[in-house]
C-alpha positions in Angstrom: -57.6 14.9 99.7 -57.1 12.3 97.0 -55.8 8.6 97.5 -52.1 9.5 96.1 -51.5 12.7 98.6 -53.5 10.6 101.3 -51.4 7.0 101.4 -47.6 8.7 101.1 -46.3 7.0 104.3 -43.6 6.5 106.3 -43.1 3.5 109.2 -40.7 2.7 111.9 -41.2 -0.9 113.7 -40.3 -1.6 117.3 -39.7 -4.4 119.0 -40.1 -4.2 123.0 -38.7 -6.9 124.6 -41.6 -8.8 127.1 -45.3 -6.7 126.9 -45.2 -3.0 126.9 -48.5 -1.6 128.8 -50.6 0.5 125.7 -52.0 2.4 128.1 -48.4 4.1 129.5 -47.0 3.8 126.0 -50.3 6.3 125.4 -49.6 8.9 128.1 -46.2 9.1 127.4 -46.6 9.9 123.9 -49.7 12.7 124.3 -47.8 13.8 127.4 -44.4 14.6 125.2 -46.2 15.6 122.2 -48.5 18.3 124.3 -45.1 19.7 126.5 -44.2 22.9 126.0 -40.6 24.3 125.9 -39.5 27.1 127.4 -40.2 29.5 125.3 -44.0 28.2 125.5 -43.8 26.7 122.0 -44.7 23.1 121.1 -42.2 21.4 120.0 -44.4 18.6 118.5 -47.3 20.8 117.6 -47.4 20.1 113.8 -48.6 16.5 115.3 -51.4 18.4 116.8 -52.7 19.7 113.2 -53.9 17.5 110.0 -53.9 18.4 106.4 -57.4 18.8 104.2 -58.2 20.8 101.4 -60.2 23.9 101.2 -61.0 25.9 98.0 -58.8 23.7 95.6 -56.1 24.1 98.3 -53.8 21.9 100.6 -54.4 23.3 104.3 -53.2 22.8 107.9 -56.0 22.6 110.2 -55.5 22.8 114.2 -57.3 19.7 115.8 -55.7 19.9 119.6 -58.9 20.9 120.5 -60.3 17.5 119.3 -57.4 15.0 119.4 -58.2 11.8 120.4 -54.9 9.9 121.9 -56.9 7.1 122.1 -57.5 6.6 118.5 -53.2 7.3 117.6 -52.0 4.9 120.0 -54.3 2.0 119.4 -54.3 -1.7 119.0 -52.8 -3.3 115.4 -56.0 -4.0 113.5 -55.7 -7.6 112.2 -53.1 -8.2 115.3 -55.5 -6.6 118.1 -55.7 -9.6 120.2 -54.0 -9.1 123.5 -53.6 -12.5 124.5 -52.8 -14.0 121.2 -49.1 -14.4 120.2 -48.4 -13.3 116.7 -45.6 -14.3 114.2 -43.5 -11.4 113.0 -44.7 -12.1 109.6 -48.4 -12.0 110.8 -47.7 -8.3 112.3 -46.2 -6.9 109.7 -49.0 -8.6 106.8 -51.5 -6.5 109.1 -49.6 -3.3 108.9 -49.2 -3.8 105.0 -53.0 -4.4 104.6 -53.1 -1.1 106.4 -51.0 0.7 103.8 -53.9 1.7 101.1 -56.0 2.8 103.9 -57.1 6.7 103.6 -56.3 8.5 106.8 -59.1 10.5 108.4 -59.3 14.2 107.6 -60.9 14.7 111.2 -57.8 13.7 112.5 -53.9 14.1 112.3 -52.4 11.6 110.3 -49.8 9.8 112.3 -50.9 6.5 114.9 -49.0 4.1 116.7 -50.1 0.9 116.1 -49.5 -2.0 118.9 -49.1 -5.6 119.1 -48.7 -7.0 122.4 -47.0 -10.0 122.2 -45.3 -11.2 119.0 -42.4 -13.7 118.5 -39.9 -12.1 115.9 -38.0 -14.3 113.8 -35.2 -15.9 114.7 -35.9 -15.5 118.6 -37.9 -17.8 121.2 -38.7 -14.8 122.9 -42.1 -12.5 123.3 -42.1 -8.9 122.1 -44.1 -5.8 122.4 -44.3 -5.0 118.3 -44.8 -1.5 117.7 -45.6 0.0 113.9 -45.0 4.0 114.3 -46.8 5.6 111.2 -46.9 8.8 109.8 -47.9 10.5 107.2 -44.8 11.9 105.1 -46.1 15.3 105.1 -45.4 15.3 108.9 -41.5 14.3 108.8 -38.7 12.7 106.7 -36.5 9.7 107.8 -34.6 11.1 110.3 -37.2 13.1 111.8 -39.4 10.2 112.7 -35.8 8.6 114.3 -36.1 11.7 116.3 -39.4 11.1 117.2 -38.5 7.5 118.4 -36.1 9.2 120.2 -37.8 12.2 122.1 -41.0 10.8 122.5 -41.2 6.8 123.0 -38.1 5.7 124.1 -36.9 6.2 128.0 -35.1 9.6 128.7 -32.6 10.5 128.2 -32.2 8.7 125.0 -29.4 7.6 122.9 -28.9 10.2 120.1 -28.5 9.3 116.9 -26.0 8.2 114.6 -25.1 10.7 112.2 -23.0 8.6 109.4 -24.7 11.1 106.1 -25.3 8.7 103.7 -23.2 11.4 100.8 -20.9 14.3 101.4 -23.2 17.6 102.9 -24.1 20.0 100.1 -21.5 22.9 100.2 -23.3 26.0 101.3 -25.2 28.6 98.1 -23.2 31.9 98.1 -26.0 34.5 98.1 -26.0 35.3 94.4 -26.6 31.5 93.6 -29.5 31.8 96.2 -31.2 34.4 94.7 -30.6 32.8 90.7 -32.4 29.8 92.2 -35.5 31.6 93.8 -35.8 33.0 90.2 -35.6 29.5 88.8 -38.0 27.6 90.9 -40.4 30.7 90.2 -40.0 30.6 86.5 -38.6 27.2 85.9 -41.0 25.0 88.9 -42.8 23.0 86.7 -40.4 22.1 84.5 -37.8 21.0 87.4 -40.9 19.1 89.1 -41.5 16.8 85.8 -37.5 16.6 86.3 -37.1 14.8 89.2 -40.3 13.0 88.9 -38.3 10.7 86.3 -39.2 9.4 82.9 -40.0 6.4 81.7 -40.3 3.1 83.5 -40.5 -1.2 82.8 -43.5 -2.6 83.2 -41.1 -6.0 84.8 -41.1 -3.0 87.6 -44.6 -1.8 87.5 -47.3 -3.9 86.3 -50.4 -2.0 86.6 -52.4 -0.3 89.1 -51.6 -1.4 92.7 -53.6 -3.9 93.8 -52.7 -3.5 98.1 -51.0 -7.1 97.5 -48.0 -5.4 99.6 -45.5 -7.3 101.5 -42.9 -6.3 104.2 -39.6 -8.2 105.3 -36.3 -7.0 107.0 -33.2 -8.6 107.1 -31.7 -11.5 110.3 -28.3 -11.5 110.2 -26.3 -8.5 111.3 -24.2 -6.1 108.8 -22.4 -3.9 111.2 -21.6 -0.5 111.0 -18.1 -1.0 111.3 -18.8 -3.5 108.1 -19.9 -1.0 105.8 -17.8 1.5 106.6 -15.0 -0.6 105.8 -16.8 -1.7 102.9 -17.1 2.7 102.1 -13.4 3.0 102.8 -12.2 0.5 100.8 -14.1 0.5 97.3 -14.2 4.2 98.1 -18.1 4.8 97.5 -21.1 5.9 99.6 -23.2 4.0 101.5 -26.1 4.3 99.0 -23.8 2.7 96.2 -23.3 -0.2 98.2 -27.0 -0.1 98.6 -28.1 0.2 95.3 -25.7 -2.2 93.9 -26.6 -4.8 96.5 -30.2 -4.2 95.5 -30.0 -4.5 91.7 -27.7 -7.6 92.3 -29.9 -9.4 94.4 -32.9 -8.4 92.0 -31.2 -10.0 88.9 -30.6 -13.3 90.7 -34.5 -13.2 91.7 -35.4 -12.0 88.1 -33.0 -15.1 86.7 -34.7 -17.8 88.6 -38.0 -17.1 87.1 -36.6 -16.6 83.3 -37.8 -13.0 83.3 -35.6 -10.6 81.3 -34.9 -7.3 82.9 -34.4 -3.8 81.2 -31.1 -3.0 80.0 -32.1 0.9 82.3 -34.7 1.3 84.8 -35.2 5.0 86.6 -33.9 4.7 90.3 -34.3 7.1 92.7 -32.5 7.7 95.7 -33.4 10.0 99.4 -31.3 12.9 100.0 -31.2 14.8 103.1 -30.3 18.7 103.3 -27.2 18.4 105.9 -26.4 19.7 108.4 -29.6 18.7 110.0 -31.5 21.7 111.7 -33.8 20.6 115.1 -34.5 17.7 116.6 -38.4 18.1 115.9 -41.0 17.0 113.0 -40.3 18.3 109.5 -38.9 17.1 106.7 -35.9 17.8 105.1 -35.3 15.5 102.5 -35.9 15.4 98.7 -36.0 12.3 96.0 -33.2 12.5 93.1 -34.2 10.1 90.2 -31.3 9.1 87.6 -31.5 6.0 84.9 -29.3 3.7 86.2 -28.1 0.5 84.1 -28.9 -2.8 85.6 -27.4 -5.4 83.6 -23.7 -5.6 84.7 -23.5 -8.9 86.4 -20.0 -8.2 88.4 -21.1 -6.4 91.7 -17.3 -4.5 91.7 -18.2 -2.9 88.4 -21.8 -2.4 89.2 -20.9 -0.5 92.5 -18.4 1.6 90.5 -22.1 2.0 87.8 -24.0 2.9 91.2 -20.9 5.6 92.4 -21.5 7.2 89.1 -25.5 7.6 89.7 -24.3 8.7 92.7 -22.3 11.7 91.6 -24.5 12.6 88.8 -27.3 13.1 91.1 -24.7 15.1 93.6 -24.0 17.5 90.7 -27.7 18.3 90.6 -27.3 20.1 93.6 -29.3 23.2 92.3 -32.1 20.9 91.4 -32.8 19.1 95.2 -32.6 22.6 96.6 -35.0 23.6 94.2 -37.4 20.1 95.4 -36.8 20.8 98.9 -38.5 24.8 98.1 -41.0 23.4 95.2 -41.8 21.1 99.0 -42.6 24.0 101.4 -44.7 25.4 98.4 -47.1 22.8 98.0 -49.4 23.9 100.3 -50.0 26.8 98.7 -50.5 25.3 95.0 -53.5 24.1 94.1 -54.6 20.6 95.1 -55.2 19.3 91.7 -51.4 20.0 90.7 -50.4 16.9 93.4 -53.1 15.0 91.7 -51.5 16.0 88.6 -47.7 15.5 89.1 -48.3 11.5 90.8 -49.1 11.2 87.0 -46.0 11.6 86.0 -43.8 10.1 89.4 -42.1 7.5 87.4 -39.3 5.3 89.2 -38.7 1.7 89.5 -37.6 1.8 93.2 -35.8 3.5 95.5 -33.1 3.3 98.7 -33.7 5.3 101.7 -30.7 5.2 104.6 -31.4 6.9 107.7 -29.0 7.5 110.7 -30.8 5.3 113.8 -30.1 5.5 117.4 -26.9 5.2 118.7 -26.4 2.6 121.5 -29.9 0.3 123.0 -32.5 2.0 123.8 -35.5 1.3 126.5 -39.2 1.5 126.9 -40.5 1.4 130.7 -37.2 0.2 131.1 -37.8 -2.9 128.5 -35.0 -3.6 126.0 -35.6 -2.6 122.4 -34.2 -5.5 120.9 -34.9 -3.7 117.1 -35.7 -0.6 115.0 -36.2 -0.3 111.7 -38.0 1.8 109.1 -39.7 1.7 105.9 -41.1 4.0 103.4 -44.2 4.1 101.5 -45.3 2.7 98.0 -47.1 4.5 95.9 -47.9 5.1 92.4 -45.2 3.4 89.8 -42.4 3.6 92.8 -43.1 -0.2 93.8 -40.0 -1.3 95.9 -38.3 0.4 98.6 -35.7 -0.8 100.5 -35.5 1.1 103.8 -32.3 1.0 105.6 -31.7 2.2 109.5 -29.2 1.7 112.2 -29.8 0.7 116.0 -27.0 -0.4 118.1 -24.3 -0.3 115.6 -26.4 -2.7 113.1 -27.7 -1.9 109.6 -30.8 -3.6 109.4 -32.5 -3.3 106.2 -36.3 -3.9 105.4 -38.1 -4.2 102.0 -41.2 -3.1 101.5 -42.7 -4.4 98.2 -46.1 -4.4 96.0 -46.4 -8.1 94.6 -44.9 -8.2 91.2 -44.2 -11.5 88.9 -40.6 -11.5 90.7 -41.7 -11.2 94.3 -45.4 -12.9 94.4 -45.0 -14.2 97.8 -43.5 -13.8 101.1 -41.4 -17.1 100.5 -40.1 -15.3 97.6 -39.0 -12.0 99.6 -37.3 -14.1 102.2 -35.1 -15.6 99.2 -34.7 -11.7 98.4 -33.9 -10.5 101.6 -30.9 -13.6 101.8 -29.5 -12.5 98.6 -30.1 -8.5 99.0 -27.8 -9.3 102.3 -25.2 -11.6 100.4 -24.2 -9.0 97.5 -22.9 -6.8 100.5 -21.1 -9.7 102.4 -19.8 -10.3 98.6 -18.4 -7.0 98.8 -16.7 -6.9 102.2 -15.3 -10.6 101.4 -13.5 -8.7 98.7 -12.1 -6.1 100.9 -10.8 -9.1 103.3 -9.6 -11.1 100.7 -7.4 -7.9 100.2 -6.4 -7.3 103.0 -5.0 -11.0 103.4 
């Protein structure tokens, strides 16, 4: 497999209160991932198989027979040391040093990666830090929540929050079905080249990557209750609020340093096919990519620019169906198409928002005081901002490649502050209102 297909990933962090044993973290994990249902099925058997290539193709190929638990649940490499106590930001510089890193084809590409005892920002207090990783082949988002969910945390476990970040697609009358087989079949390539974007600013991507990645995740709180009155008010979606915070906080960062951004930079946003299926590992989601303007320096008429992106890419409902099938199809093309198409995956960044766990959650009865997630970097996409709920809290991380805006993790700290303060700007408006 090459390097693009091989480094797509997708991470959820969790912090354990006090020390979490690896070795009971291990069982419970091959123990729940092995159980059948009653039907005799596993539930969790995709996680049993790995993808490789044979004769120019992407294949799945059946390891249980060879699966090692040992070598998915496994020590943090860079923050291995059991009696050391790490920094947050140590732990999470040794997970992005991980990023680049091929996975195995002799194996299935998901791990847990452990950190016994880390001090998280903002607290006094030890934690068990664990970095849940898995390739994005294997689930989406909200599948990986699930995953959390069904197969780490204590049973029974909190379900999750449901809040869709847009209104669910309106069900395809059968005709419209049938139209749209006939255009992915006729009409795949083109659609593919579609929603893999245009052109893009090199103030966004400045070369090839060069693994100088960097993680962060917001400390103070923005409840749920927050942005939905934020939602009700200014009557937008969650990912408006998102993206306008984002580009917001991005000009003030660009401004300090005297670096003139684009007047248009192609954004792309993560969709999920609602109503949500199962409970278990797939994915379900597909990418949207619009041009987006990103020079409107009042944040109410940028989130009313962001609402618009947001409805334009709703209206392209017949083109993320046809993503989500040109996805299940992509084992059967030939490998050197996906080598082909990360050519042309153009996008500045994008905003992922997936539903988290309802409630607190435990491990071996421990506390998890925080879960978050974060998606993967690749190709021109180099800034995500991952957002995720736990407990009634949206706590958002950003997951960056080094660029002359963000060169250091001083630098996304400063970010983070501001990314948070262009929402808080937004719900101050709707309580100035309301006074």
């Amino acid at each position: 497999m090459d390097s693009f297909a091989n480094v797509v990933n997708i991470t959820y962090f969790i912090y354990v209160d006090g020390r979490c044993d690896i070795e009971t973290l291990r069982k419970r994990v091959s123990t729940r991932i092995l159980a059948r249902d009653e039907n005799g099925k596993q539930p969790y058997g995709l996680l049993l198989k790995s993808t490789t290539e044979k004769f120019g193709f992407t294949c799945l190929s059946d390891k249980s027979k060879t699966i090692d638990f040992n070598e998915h649940v496994r020590f943090c490499p860079g923050a291995d040391d059991p009696d050391r106590v790490y920094s947050e930001h140590e732990f999470l510089d040794a997970v992005s040093k991980l990023a680049d890193n091929l996975w195995e084809e002799r194996k299935p590409k998901w791990e847990l990666l452990v950190t016994p005892q880390v001090k998280r920002e903002g607290s006094e207090e030890i934690s068990t830090a664990i970095a849940v990783k898995f390739h994005h082949f294997y689930v989406d988002g909200i599948s990986l929540a699930q995953f959390v969910r069904n197969c780490i945390v204590d049973q029974p476990a909190p379900k999750l929050i449901l809040d869709p970040v847009n209104p669910r697609f309106p069900p395809l009358p059968l005709y419209k079905k049938i139209l749209l087989g006939l255009q992915v079949f006729f009409m795949g390539p083109y659609i593919s080249l579609r929603l893999f974007g245009n052109d893009y600013d090199p103030v966004f991507s400045e070369g090839p990557l060069t693994g100088g990645k960097l993680i962060g995740r917001t400390k103070m709180n923005i409840s749920l209750k927050m942005m939905r009155r934020i939602r009700k008010f200014h009557n937008c979606t969650t990912q408006a609020v998102l993206n306008s915070a984002f580009i917001g906080s991005f000009q003030k960062m660009a401004k300090r340093k005297k670096i003139k951004l684009p007047d248009e930079i192609i954004a792309a946003t993560v969709l999920a096919n609602f109503p949500y299926p199962d409970e278990y590992t797939n994915n379900y989601t597909s990418m949207a990519f619009e041009p987006v303007p990103i020079n409107n320096n009042n944040p109410l008429g940028r989130l009313a620019e962001m609402e618009n992106y947001m409805k334009a890419i709703r209206n392209r409902t017949y083109a993320l169906k046809a993503s989500l099938i040109l996805l299940k199809l992509l084992g059967m093309y030939p490998a050197a198409l996906i080598r082909q198409s990360a050519k042309c995956f153009k996008s500045a960044y994008y905003v992922s928002n997936v539903p988290g766990i309802q409630g607190s959650a435990t491990i071996d009865g421990k506390n998890v005081g925080l879960i978050y997630g974060a998606g993967s970097i690749v190709n021109q996409i180099r800034y995500h901002s991952g957002v995720s709920v736990y407990g009634g809290t949206f706590y958002i991380s950003l997951y960056i490649e080094r660029s002359k805006i963000i060169s250091n993790r001083e630098e996304l700290e400063e970010w983070i502050q501001e990314y948070e303060r262009e929402i808080r700007l937004l719900d101050a408006g709707v309580a100035a209102k309301a006074a």
